[in-house]
C-alpha positions as CSV (number, residue, x, y, z in Angstrom):
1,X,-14.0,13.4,4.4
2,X,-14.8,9.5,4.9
3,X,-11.4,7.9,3.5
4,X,-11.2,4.1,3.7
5,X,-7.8,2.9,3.5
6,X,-6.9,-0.9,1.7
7,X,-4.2,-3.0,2.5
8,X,-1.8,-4.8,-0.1
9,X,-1.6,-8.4,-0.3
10,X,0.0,-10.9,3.1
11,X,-1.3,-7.5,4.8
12,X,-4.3,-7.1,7.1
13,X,-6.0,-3.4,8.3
14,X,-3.8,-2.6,10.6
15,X,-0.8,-1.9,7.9
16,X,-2.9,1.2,7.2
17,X,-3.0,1.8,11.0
18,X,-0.1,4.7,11.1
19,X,-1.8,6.5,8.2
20,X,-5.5,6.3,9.8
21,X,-4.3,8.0,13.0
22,X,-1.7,10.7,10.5
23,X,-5.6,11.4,8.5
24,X,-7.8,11.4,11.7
25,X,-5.8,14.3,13.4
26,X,-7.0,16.3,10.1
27,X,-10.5,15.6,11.2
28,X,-11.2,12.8,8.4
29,X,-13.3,9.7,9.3
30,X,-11.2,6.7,8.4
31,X,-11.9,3.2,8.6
32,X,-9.2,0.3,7.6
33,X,-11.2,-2.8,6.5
34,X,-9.3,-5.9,6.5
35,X,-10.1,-8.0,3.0
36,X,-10.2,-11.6,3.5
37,X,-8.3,-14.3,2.6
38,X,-5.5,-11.6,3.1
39,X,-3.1,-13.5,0.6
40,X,-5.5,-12.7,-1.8
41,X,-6.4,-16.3,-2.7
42,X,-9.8,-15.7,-4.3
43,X,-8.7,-12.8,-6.3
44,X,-9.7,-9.3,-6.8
45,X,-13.4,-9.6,-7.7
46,X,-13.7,-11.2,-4.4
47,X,-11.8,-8.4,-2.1
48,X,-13.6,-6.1,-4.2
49,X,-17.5,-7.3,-3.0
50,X,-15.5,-7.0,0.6
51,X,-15.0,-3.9,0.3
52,X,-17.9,-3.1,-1.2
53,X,-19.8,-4.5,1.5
54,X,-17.8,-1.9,4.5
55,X,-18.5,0.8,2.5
56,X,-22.0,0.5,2.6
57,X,-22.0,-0.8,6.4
58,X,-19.5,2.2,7.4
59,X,-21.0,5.3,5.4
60,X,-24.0,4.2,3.5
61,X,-24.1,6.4,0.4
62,X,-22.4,9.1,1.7
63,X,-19.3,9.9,-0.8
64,X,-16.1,8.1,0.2
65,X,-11.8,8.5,-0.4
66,X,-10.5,5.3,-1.4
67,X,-6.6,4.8,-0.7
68,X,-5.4,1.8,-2.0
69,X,-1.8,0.1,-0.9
70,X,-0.2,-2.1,-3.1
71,X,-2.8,-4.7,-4.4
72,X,-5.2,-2.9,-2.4
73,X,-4.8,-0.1,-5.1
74,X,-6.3,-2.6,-7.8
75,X,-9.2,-3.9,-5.3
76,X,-10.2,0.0,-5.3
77,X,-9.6,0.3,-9.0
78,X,-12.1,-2.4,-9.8
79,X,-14.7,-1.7,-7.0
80,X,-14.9,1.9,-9.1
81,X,-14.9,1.0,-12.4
82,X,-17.6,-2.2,-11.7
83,X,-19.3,-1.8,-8.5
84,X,-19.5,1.8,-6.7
85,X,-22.2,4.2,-8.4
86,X,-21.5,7.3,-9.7
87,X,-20.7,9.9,-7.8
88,X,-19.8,8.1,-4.8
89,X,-16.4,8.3,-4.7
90,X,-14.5,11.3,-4.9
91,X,-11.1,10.6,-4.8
92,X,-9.0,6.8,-5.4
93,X,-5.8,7.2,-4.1
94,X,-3.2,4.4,-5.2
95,X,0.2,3.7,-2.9
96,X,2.7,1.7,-4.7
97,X,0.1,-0.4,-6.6
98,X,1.7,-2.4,-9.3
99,X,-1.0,-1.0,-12.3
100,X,0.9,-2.6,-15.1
101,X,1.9,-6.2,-12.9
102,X,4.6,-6.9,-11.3
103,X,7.2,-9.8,-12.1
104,X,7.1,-10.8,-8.2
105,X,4.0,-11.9,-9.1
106,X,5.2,-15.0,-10.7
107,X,6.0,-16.6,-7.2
108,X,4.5,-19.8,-7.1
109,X,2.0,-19.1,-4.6
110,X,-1.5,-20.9,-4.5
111,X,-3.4,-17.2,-4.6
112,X,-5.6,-16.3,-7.6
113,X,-4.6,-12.2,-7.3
114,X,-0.7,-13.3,-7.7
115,X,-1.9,-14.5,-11.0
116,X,-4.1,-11.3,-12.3
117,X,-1.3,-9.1,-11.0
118,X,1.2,-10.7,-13.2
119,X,2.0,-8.2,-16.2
120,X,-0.8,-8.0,-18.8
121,X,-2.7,-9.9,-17.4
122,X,-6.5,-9.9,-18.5
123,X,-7.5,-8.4,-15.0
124,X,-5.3,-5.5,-15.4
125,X,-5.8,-4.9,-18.8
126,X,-10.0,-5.2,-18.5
127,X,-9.0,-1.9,-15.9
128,X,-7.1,-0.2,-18.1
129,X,-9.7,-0.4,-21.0
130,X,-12.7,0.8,-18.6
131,X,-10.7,3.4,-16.6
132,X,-13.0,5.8,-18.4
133,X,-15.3,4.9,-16.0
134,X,-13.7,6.9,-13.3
135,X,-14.4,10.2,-15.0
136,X,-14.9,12.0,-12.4
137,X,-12.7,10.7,-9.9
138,X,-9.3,12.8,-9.2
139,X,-6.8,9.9,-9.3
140,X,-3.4,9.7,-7.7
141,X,-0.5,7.4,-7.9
142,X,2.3,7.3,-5.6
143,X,6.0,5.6,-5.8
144,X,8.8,5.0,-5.1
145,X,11.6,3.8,-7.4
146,X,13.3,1.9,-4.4
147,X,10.0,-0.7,-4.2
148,X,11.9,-4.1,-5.0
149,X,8.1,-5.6,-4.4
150,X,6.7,-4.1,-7.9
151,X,9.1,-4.8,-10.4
152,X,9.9,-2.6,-12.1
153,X,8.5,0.2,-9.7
154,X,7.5,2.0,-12.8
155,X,4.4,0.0,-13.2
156,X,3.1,1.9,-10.6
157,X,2.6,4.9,-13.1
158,X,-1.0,5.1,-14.3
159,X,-1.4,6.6,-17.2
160,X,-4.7,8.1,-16.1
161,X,-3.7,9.7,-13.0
162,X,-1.5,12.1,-12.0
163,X,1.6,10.5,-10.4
164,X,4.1,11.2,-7.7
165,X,7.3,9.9,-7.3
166,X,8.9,9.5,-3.5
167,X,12.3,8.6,-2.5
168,X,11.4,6.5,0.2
169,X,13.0,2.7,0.7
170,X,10.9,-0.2,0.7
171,X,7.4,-0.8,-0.1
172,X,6.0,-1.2,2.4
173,X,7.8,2.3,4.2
174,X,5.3,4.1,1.7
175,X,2.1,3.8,3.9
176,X,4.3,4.9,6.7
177,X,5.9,7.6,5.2
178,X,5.3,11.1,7.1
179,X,5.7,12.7,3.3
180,X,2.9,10.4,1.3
181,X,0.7,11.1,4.0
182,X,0.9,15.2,3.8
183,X,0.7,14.6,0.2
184,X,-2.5,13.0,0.5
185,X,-3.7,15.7,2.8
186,X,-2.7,18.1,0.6
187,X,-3.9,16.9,-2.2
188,X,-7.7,16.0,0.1
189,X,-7.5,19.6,0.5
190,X,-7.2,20.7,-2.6
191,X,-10.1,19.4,-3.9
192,X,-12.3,19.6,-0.3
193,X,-14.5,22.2,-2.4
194,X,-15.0,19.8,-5.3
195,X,-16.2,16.8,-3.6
196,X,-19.2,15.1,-5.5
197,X,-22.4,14.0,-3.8
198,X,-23.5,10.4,-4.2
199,X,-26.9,9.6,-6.2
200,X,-29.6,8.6,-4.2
């Protein structure tokens, strides 16, 4: 499968770096873009044209895996429900993404995405009104309750996907946790049958 992987916010690409070379080894084609500014300054609308942009560079219009850490969670959310055409994507995979806000977000920090991932937000509630619009899609969210970055870790349930719950510390230990990664496989393989071709 072609799986691009999406770093959270104050990240670059090679935060994903560990989980590229767990996903490689299973004979996926991963790339690990990094979304600039990386603090997220110009918001979510503007990572999401960036990543719009590598996936049609990197594979064209072949059907992709989008795994989304942290804020890069919400970048995929919104390149799928406003950008990517149907039928080219065939799983979104979020990692500790705060879907309902999270109440770090109120740092004052000069970045437009700390705003819209503030709770209720009118980014994060224009997702959850459209996620109909990633019928389709198998979606996945993973946690932990020991995140301390999304506050409180249960926004990182999404009502529309099927969520997993991991006991591992930190946030930022979920992209390098040995366990999310074989869930992902797992759950890759799974559905390796059901994998929907992109429109022409």
């Amino acid at each position: 499968m072609n799986i691009v992987l999406v770093h959270g916010i104050f990240n670059t690409g090679i935060v994903m770096g560990r989980m590229k070379r767990a996903l490689q080894k299973y004979g996926h084609r991963c790339s690990t873009p990094t979304l600039s500014p990386f603090d997220g300054r110009q918001g979510i609308a503007h990572a999401a044209e960036q990543l719009a942009q590598h996936i049609e560079q990197t594979y064209g219009n072949q059907p992709v895996v989008l795994i989304g850490f942290s804020m890069g969670g919400i970048v995929c959310r919104y390149y799928a429900q406003h950008m990517a055409i149907s039928g080219s994507i065939s799983h979104l995979i979020t990692i500790a993404s705060p879907h309902h806000g999270s109440y770090l977000a109120y740092l004052p920090y000069p970045s437009l995405a700390m705003q819209q991932l503030r709770p209720n937000s009118k980014l994060l509630q224009n997702l959850a009104d459209n996620d109909h619009k990633l019928d389709g899609i198998v979606l996945c969210s993973y946690r932990t309750p020991v995140d301390f970055t999304i506050i409180p870790s249960r926004s990182s349930i999404w009502p529309a996907a099927s969520n997993r719950l991991f006991w591992v510390p930190l946030h930022l230990t979920m992209v390098l946790s040995s366990a999310v990664i074989e869930a992902i496989q797992q759950q890759l393989s799974l559905d390796v049958t059901d994998v929907p071709m992109a429109q022409s």
